[in-house]
KEMIRO-878465 format. One record per residue: residue in one letter; x, y negated, z of N, C-alpha, C, O in turn. Coordinates in steps of 0.05 Angstrom, whole numbers, plus 5000, padded with zeros to 4 digits. Atoms other than C-alpha are relative to their C-alpha. Last residue first. Layout:
<sites>
aXYZXYZXYZXYZ/...
</sites>
This chain:
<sites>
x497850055000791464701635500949624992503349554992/x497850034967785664781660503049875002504249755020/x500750224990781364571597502149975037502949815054/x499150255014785765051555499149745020500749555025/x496449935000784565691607500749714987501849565002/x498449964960777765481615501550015003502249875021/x500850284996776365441535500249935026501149715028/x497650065027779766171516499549675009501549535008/x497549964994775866481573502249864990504449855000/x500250154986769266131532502550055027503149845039/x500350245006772166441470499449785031500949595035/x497150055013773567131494499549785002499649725026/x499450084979765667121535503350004995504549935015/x500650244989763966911465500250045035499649845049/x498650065010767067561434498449625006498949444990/x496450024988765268031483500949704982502549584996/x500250094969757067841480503149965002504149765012/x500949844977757067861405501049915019502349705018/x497149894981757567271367499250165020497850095039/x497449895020752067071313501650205017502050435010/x500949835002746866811372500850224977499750434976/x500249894980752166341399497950354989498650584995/x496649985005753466041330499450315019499550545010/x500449745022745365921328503950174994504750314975/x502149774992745965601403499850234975499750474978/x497549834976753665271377497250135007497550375000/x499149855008748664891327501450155007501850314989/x502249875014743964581366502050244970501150434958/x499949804970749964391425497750144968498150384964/x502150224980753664001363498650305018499650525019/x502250105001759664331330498349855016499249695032/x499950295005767364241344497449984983497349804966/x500750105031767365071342500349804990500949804967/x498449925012770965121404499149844972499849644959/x496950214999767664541442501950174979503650044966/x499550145007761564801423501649834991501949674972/x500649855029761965501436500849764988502849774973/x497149925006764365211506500650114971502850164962/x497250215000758764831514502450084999504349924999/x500250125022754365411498501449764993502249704971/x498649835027757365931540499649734980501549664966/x497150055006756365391597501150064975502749934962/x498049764993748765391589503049904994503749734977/x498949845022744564681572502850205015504850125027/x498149865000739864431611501850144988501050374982/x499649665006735663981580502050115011504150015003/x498250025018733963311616500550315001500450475020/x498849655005726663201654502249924982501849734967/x502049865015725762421665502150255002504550295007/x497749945012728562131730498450174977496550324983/x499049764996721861901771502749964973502849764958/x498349885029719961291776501450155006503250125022/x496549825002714861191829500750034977499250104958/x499349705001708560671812502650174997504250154979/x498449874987706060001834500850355009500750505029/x498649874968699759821813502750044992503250064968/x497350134988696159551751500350095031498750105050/x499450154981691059961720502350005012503950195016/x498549884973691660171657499749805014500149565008/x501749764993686459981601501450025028500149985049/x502150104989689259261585498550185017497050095035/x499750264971696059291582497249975013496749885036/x499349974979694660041541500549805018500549875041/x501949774982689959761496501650105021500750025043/x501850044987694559201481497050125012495350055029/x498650204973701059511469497349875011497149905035/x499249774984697060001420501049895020500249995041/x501949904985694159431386500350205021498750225039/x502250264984699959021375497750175016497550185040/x499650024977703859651357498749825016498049865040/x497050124992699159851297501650015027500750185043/x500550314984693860351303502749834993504949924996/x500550265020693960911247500249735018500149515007/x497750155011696661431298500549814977502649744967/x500350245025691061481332502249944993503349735001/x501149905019691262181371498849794982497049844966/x498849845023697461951404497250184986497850394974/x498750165023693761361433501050174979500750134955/x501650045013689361881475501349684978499849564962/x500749835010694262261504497449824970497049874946/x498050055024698061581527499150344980500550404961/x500550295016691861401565501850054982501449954960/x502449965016690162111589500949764983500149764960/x499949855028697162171610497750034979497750124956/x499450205015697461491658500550224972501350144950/x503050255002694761681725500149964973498049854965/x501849794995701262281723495749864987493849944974/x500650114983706561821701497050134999495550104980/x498349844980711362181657498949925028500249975048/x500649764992706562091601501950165018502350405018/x502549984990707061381604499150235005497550265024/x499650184969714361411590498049965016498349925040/x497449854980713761831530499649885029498650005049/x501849754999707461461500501550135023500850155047/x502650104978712560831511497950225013497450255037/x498350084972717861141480498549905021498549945045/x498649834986713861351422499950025020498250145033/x501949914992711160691403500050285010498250315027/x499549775010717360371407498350145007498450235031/x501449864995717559581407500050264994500850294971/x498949794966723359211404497450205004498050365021/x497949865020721558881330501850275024503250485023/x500949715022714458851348503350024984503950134962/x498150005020716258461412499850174974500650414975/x501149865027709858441466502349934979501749704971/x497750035024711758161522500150114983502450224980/x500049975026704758011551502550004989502949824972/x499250235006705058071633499950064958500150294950/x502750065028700358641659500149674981498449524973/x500550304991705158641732498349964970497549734969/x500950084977705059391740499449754992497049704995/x499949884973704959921690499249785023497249815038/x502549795005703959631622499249995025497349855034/x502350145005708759041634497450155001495350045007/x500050034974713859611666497049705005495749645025/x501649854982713359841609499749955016498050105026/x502150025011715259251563498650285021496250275027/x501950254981720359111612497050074988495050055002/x501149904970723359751602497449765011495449745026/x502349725009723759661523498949985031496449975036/x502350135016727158911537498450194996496050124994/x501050234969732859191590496449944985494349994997/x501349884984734259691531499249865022497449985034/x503449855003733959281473499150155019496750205020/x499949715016739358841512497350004996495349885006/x500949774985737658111534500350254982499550264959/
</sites>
């Protein structure tokens, strides 16, 4: 089984069916917080792990299987960053990453990144 099939399950252990797969080498205490705090019933519980961050995973997997109640809950699509055209095109020129093409972007006056992203439309068209 992938690590990712195996992370979901472990939430989905939290969330609905309160089965014990507990893996401490797949485990991501994070990811879980994350994923719990996209579920409205379920931010106090992952608010209140992240202000213990001495717990192991054992325990943190088993306060939350045990605290949350079990139901049947929507999954939503998590929020993903938008990121502007200029800056994908800064990117693509430069052959940086999107976090560096934003401080690139704030270097380059206005004419000389709407040049560049003209300059990256014209190449990607062709």
């Amino acid at each position: 089984m992938s690590e990712k099939a195996e992370w979901f399950g472990v939430v989905n252990a939290i969330l609905e069916n309160k089965n014990d797969v507990f893996d401490e080498r797949t485990y991501d205490v994070f990811m879980v917080n994350r994923a719990l705090s996209q579920q409205l019933d379920c931010v106090l519980y992952a608010d209140e792990m992240n202000t213990m961050p001495w717990l192991d995973a054992r325990m943190h997997f088993d306060y939350l299987l045990h605290a949350i109640p079990a139901r049947n809950r929507s999954y939503r699509k998590w929020p993903k960053r938008h990121v502007h055209e200029d800056i994908l095109a800064i990117a693509k020129w430069f052959k940086v990453n999107l976090r560096r093409a934003e401080e690139i972007i704030d270097v380059l006056g206005n004419e000389k990144v709407k040049s560049i992203v003209e300059q990256v439309q014209r190449f990607n068209n062709v």
